[in-house]
N, C-alpha and C positions, 0 to 999 in steps of 0.2 A: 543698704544692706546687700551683702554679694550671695549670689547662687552661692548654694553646698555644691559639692564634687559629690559625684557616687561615691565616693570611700567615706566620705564624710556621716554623707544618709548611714550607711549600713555601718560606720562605727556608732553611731547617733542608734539607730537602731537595738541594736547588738549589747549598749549600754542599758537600754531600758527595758531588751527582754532579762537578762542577766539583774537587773534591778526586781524584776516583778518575780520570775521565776527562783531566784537562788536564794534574797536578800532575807535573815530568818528563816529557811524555808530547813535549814540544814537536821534539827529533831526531828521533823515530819519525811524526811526523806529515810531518816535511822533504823522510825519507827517503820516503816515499809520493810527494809530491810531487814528486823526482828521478823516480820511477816514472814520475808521468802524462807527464811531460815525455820517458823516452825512450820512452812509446810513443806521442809526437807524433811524436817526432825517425824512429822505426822505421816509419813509417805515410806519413810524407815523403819519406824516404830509400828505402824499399822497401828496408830489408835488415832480415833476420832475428834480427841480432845485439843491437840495441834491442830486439825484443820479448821476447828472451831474459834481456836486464838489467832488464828492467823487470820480466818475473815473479820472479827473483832477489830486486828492491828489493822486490815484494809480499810475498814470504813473509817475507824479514828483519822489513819493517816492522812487519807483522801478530803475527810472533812476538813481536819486541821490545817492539810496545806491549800486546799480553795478560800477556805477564810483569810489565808496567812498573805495569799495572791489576790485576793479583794482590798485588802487593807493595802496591799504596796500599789494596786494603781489608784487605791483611791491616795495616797501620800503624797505619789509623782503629779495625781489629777492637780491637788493643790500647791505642790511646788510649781507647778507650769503656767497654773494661774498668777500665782506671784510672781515667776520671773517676768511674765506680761505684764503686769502692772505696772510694772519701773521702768 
């Protein structure tokens, strides 16, 4: 088996944060951005009800996409297992 090249590493790299971070992750990043947007709209408006929806959309978001980035390294944990086995 031959050494990687440093480009190699960090395309190798760069693949798999782009796998754990983006892969699915695109609704929970949306929903964050419904967020920023009602605490434009609650910050305009001066009611209390936007800032309220907007921590709501925070914590969904945030849940939704730590789960959504457990599940992609647990996916990649067992692809890498398999490709080892062969």
């Amino acid at each position: 088996m031959t050494e990687q090249t440093l480009k190699q590493k960090l395309i190798w790299f760069d693949n798999r944060l782009t796998y754990i971070v983006g892969f699915r992750n695109l609704y929970n990043i949306t929903v964050a951005a419904i967020g920023v947007m009602c605490l434009y709209f609650g910050e305009h408006l001066g009611t209390p009800y936007y800032f309220m929806l907007a921590l709501i959309m925070f914590v969904f978001a945030g849940k939704w996409f730590l789960t959504q980035v457990r599940e992609n390294i647990d996916t990649m944990d067992v692809t890498d297992a398999l490709a080892r086995k062969e």
